[in-house]
C-alpha positions in Angstrom: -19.1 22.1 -13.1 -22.6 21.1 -12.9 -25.2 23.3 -11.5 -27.0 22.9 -8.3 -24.7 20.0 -6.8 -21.9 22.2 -5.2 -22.2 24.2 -1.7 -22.3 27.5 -1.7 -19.1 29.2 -0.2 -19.2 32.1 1.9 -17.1 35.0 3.4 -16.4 33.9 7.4 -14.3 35.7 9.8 -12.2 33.4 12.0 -10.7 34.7 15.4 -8.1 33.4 17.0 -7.9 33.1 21.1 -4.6 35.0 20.8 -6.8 37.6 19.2 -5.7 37.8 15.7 -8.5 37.8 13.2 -8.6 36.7 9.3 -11.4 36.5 6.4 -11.6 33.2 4.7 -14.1 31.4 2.4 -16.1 28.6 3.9 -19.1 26.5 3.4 -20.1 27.1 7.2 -21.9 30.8 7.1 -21.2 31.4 10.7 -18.3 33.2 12.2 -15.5 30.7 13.4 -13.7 30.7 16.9 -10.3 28.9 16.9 -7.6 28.2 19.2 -4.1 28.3 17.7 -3.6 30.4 14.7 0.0 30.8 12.8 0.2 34.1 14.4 0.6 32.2 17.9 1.5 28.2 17.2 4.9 28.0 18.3 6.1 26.0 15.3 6.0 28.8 12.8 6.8 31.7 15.5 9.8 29.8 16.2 9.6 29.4 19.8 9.0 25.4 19.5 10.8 23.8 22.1 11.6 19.9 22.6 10.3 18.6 25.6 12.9 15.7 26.5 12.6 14.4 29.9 14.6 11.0 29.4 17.4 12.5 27.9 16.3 10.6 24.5 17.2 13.4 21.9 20.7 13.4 23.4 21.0 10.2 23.1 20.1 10.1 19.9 22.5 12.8 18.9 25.7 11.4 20.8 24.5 7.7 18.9 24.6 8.9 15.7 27.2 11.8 16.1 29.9 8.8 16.9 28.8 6.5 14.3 29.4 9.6 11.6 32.6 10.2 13.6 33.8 6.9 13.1 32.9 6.7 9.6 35.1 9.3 8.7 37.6 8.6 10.6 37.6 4.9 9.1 37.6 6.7 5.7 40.5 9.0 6.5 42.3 6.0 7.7 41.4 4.2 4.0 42.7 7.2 2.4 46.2 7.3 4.0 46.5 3.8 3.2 46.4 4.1 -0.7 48.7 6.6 -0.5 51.3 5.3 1.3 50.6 2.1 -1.1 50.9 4.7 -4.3 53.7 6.3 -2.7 55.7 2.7 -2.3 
């Protein structure tokens, strides 16, 4: 690395609003104040919900639940075909 053209990184403290608190390095020297942390975002607490108001994830399940239905059911159908055509 070359001297003198890199920032120098310091020691920060970054508080959540939920309250939890954690050291990291950063080039900013002044304490940081942020708003959702991974003690509180709901995606990694688990508590992540999917807002569907039209009814579109449904849909989307029962659309692609039949088409793997009927897939399989085409391919069962296939099956018992050869062998009744082995069998004869």
């Amino acid at each position: 690395m070359q001297a003198g053209i890199h920032p120098e990184y310091h020691e920060i403290k970054v508080t959540c609003s939920c309250g939890a608190t954690f050291e990291t390095r950063s080039t900013n020297s002044k304490p940081l104040t942020i708003e959702v942390c991974s003690a509180c975002h709901p995606f990694y607490t688990g508590k992540q919900k999917i807002l569907d108001t039209a009814g579109r994830v449904e849909k989307f399940k029962n659309k692609y639940a039949s088409t793997a239905t009927k897939a399989k059911a085409k391919a069962d159908k296939a099956a018992a075909a050869a062998a009744t055509d082995a069998a004869a």
